[in-house]
C-alpha positions in Angstrom: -12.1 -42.1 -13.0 -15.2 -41.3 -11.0 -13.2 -42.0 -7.9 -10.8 -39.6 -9.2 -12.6 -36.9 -10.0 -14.0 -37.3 -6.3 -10.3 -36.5 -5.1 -9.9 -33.7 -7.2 -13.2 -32.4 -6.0 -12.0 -32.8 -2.3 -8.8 -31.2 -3.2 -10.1 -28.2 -4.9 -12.9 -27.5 -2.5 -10.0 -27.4 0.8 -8.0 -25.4 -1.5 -11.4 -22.5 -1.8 -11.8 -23.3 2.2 -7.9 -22.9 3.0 -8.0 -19.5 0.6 -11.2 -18.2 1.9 -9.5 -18.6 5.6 -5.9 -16.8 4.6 -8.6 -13.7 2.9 -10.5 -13.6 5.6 -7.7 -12.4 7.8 -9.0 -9.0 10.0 -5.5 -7.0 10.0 -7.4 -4.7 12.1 -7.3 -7.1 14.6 -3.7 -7.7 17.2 -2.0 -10.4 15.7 -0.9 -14.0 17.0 2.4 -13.2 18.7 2.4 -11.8 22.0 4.5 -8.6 22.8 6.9 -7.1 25.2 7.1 -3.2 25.6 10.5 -1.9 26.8 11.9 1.5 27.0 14.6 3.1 24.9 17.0 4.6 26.2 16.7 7.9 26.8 19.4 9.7 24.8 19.5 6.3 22.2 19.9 7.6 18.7 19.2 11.2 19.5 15.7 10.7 20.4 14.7 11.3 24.4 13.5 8.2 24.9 10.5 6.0 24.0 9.6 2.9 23.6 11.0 -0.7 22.2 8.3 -3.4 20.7 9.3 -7.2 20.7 7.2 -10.2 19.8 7.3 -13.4 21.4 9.6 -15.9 19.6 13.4 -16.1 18.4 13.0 -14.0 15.2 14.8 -12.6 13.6 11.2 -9.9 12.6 11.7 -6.6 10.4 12.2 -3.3 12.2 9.7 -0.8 12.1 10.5 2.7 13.0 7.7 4.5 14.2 7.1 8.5 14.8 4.8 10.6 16.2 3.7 13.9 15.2 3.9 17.4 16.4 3.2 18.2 20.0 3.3 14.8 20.5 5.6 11.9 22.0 6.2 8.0 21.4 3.2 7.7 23.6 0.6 8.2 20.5 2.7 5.6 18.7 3.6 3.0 20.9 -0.2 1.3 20.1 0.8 1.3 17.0 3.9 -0.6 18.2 1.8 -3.2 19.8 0.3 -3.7 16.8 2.5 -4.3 13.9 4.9 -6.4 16.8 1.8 -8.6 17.6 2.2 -9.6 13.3 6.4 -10.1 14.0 8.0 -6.7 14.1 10.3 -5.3 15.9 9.1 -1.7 16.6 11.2 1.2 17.7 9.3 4.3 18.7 11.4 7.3 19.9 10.1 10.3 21.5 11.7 13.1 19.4 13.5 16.4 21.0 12.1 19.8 21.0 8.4 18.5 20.4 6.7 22.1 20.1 9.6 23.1 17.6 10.4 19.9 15.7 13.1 19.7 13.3 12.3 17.9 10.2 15.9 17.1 9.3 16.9 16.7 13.0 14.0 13.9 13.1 15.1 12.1 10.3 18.3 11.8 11.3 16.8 10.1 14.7 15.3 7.6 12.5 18.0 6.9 10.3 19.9 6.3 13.2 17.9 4.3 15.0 17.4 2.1 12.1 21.2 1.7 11.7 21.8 0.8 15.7 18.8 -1.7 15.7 20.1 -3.6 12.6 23.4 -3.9 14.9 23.1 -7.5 16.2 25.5 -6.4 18.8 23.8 -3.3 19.9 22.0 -4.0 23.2 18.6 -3.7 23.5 15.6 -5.1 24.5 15.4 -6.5 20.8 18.7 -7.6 20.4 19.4 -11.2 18.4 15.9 -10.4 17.1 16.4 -8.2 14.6 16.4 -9.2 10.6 18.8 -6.1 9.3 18.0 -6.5 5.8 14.6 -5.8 6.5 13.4 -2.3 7.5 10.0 0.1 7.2 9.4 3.6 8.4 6.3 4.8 9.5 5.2 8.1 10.5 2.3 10.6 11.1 2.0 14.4 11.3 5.3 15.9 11.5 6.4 12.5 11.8 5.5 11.5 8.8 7.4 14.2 7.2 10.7 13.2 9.0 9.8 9.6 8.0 9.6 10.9 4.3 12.8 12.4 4.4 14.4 9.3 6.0 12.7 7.1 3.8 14.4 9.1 0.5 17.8 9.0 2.4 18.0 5.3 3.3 15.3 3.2 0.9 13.7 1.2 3.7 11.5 -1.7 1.6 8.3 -0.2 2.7 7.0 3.5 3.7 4.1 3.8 5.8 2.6 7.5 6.3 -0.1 8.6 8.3 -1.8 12.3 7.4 2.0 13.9 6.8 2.1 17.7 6.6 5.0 19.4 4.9 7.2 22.7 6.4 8.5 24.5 4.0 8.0 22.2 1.4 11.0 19.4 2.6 8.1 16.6 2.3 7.4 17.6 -1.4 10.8 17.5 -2.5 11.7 14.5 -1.2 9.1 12.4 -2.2 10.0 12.8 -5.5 13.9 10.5 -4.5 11.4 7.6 -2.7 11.9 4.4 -4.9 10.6 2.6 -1.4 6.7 0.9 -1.7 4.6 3.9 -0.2 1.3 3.8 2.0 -0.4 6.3 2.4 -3.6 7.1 5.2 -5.0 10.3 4.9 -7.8 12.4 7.1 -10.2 14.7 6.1 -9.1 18.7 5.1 -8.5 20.3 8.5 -6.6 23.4 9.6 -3.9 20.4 11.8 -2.9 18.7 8.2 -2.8 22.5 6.2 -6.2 21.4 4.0 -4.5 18.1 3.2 -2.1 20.1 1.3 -0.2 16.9 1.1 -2.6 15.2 -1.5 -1.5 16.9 -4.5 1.5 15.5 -5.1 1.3 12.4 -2.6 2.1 10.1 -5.6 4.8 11.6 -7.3 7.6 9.3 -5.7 9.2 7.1 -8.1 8.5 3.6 -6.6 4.6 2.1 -6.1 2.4 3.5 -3.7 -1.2 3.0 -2.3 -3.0 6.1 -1.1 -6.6 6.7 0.4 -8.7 8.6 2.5 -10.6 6.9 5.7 -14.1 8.4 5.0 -14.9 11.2 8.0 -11.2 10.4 9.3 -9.7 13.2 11.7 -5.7 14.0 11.9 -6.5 12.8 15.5 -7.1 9.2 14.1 -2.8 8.6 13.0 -2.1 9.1 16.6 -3.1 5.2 18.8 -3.4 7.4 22.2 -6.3 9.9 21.9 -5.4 13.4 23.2 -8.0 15.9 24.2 -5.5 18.8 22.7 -5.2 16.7 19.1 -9.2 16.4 19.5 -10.3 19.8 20.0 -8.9 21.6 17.4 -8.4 19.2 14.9 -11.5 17.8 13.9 -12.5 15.4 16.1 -10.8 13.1 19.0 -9.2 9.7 17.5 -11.9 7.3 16.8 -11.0 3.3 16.9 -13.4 2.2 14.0 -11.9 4.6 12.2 -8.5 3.5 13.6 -9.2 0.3 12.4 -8.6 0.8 8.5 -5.3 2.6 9.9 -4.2 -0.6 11.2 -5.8 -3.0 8.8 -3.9 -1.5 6.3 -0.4 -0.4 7.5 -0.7 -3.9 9.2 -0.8 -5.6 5.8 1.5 -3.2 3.8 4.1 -3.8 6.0 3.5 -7.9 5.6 3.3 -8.2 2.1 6.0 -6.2 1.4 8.4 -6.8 4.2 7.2 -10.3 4.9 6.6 -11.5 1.2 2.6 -12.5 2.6 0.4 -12.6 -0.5 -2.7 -13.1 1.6 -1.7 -9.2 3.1 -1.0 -8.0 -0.3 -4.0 -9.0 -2.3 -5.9 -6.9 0.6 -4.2 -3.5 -0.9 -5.3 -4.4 -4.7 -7.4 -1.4 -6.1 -10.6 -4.1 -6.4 -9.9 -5.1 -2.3 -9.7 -1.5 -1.7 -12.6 -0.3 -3.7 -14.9 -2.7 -2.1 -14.3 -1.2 1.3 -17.1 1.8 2.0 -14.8 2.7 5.1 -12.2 4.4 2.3 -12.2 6.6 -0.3 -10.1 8.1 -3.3 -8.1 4.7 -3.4 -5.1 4.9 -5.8 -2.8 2.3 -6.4 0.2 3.4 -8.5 2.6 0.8 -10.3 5.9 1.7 -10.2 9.6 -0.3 -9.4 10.4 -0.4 -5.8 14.3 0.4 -5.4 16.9 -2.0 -5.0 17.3 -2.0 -1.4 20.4 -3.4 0.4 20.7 -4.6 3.9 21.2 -2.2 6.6 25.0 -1.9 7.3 25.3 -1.2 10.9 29.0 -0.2 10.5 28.1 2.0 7.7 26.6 6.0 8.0 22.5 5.9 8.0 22.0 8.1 5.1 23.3 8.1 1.9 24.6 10.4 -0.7 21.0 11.2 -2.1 18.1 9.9 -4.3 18.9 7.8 -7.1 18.9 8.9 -10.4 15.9 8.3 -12.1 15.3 6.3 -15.4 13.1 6.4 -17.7 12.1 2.9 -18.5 9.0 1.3 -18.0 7.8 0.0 -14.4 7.9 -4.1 -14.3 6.5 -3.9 -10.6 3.4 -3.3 -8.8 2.9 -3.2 -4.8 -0.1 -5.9 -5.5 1.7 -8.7 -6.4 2.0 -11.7 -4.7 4.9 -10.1 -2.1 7.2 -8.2 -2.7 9.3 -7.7 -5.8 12.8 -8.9 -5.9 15.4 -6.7 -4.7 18.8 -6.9 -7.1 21.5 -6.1 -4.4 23.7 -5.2 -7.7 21.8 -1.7 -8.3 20.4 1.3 -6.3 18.7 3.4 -9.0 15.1 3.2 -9.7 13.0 3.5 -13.0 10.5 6.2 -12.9 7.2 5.4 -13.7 5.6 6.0 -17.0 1.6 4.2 -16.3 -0.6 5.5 -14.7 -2.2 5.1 -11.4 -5.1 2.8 -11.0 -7.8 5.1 -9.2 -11.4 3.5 -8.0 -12.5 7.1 -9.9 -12.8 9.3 -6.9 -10.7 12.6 -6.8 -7.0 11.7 -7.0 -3.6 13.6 -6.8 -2.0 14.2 -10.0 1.2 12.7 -11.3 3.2 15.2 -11.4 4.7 17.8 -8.6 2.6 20.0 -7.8 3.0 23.6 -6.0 1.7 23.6 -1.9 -0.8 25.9 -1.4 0.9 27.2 1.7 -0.7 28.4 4.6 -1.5 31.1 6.7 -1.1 28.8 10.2 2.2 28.2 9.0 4.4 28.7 12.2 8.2 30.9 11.9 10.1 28.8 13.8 9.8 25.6 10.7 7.1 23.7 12.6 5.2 21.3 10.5 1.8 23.1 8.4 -1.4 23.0 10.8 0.6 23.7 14.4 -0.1 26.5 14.8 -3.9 25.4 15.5 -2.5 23.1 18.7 -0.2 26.0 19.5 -3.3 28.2 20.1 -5.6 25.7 21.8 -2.7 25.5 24.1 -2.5 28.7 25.0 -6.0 29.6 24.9 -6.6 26.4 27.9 -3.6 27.9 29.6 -5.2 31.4 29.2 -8.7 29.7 31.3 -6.4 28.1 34.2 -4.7 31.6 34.9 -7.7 33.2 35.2 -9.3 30.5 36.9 -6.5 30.8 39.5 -7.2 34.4 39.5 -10.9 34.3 40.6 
C-alpha cells in the first residue's frame, strides 16, 4: 500500500507539473509553427490585394480573415497574420478598396467572400489543401472591425475577434445584436480615432458569449501590428508592443480555444485569469450560446438571409469552458441570453442596446467615427510640405 501511494504521489505531482507547463503558455509570444507569407491576389475577392498566412505543416488549420482599419492597408495586419499562423491558422489579409472612403458593407462583402473562396479546397492559393472549411474566425480593427461585425452577423464564423471597432452610422450597433458567434473584444482608451469608445455601450448586446476588456493606457494605434506615424499622432499615442502584447495574448488564445477546442487557451479568458492581469481592465465575460455554425459551403453564397431569430431560453454555454461548445449542424437559431455578465467590477457596458452618442468628427461621405481626426493630420502634414516647397 505504501508503495502504492508512492505511485499515486508520482502520478499526481507530473500531472501539477504537466498542468503548470500547458498554463504557463505566453500566447503573446509567436507560436511553434513556422510561417510563409504570400500575396493575394490583387483583385481576389474584391479586395486589392494583400497578404496570405500559411504555417508549416500539412494542415488542414482554421481560416482567419483579418482587416485593417481606416486609412489603412493589410500591411497593419499582416503581423497579426504571422501571429495567429505561427499557432496553425491560415490567415488571409486583404487590403480593402477605397481606403480613405471605406464602405462598411462593401468590406464585409470582401470578407465574406474571401472566407467562401479560401474554404474552396480547389481554389488556388498559396493555402490551398491547407484549409479546414468548417472552421472560420474574423477579426478586425477600426473600420475593420466594423466590416468584420457585419460579416460576422451575416455568416456565423465560430469565433469573432475585434480590435477597438468604431461604428458609421450605427451599422456596427445593429448588427451586433444578430452575432450568435463567441465574441472578443480589445478595446483602447477614449480618443477622438475610436469616437470616445462609443462602441462600449452596447459592445455586449450580441446574442452569443463574449469577452470584452480594455488594455490599461492602450491607444487605437495599438490594433494595428505595423506602427504608423499618421495612426500615432493624432490618435493617442504610436502602437506600443507591451501593450500589443495582451492584443495577441488574447486573440491568440480566443481563436484556439474556440476554434481549436484548446482548454489550456481557454481557461486563460476565464473572468478569474483575466482579473488577475493588471495589464487589463473592465473585464467582462458574458455567458451566452454560441450559434450553431455549419461548415463553409464553397459552392454556396457567403452571406445568408440574416440573423437568426432569437429565443428566449436560458444560455447552457459559456466561452470558458473547456473548448468550444458543440455545434448541432441541425439548427441555426440562437437562444438569447438571460444571465448576466460576469464583470471583475470595473465600469461595464450594459446589457441592453444602447443609443451612440454620435459625433461631431463624423465624416459625410459614411467613413467610420474618429476619421476625420487622420483626415486632418493628413492634410495639415501635406499643408507643411507645400509650404516647405514654397520657401
Amino acid at each position: 500500500m505504501r508503495n502504492l501511494a508512492k505511485v499515486l504521489a508520482g502520478f499526481q505531482l507530473v500531472a501539477l507539473l504537466v498542468t503548470s507547463t500547458a498554463h504557463a503558455t505566453d500566447y503573446s509570444a509567436p507560436g511553434p509553427l513556422t510561417v510563409t507569407t504570400g500575396n493575394l491576389g490583387s483583385t481576389e475577392g474584391g479586395s486589392i490585394g494583400g497578404y496570405v498566412v500559411v504555417p508549416s505543416g500539412s494542415g488542414p488549420y482554421p481560416l482567419i480573415i483579418a482587416s485593417h482599419g481606416w486609412s489603412a492597408t493589410a500591411d497593419q495586419q499582416v503581423g497579426w497574420g504571422q501571429q495567429f499562423a505561427s499557432y496553425g491558422f491560415v490567415v488571409v489579409a486583404p487590403s480593402f478598396p477605397n481606403t480613405l472612403s471605406p464602405s462598411d458593407t462593401t468590406d464585409a462583402q470582401i470578407i465574406e467572400t474571401l472566407a467562401a473562396l479560401y474554404a474552396d479546397p480547389t481554389h488556388p492559393s498559396p493555402a490551398q489543401g491547407k484549409v479546414d472549411p468548417t472552421r472560420l474566425g474574423l477579426e478586425g480593427h477600426s473600420a475593420g472591425g466594423l466590416a468584420t461585425t457585419l460579416a460576422s452577423a451575416a455568416i456565423h464564423p465560430q469565433a469573432t475577434v475585434l480590435f477597438d471597432p468604431v461604428d458609421s452610422n450605427g451599422d456596427g450597433e445593429k448588427a451586433l445584436l444578430g452575432i450568435c458567434s463567441p465574441v472578443l473584444g480589445v478595446f483602447a482608451q477614449p480618443s477622438s480615432c475610436n469616437n470616445q469608445e462609443a462602441w462600449w455601450p452596447y459592445a455586449n448586446t450580441t446574442l452569443g458569449p463574449e469577452v470584452l476588456f480594455h488594455v490599461v493606457s492602450s491607444t487605437h494605434c495599438d490594433g494595428e501590428n505595423q506602427s504608423r506615424t499618421l495612426c500615432g499622432s493624432v490618435c493617442g499615442g504610436d502602437a506600443d508592443t507591451t501593450r500589443q502584447a495582451e492584443y495577441a495574448r488574447y486573440a491568440t488564445a480566443f481563436f484556439l480555444a474556440e476554434l481549436a477546442g484548446d482548454a489550456n487557451a481557454a481557461a486563460t479568458l476565464d473572468i478569474g485569469a483575466l482579473s488577475a492581469n493588471t495589464a487589463i481592465t473592465s473585464a467582462i465575460v458574458k455567458p451566452g450560446t454560441p450559434c450553431d455554425v455549419a461548415a463553409v459551403d464553397a459552392g454556396a453564397p457567403a452571406a445568408d438571409a440574416g440573423p437568426p431569430p432569437v429565443d428566449a431560453s436560458t444560455p447552457d454555454a459559456t466561452v470558458n469552458e473547456a473548448g468550444p461548445a458543440p455545434r448541432d449542424a441541425g439548427s441555426t437559431s440562437s437562444p438569447a441570453p438571460t444571465t448576466s455578465p460576469t464583470s471583475n467590477g470595473d465600469t461595464s457596458p450594459t446589457a441592453s442596446p444602447a443609443t451612440s452618442s454620435g459625433c461631431s468628427c463624423r465624416t459625410s461621405g459614411g467613413a467610420p467615427d474618429g476619421s476625420l481626426a487622420l483626415a486632418l493630420a493628413a492634410g495639415l502634414a501635406w499643408a507643411r510640405r507645400l509650404r516647405r516647397r514654397a520657401r
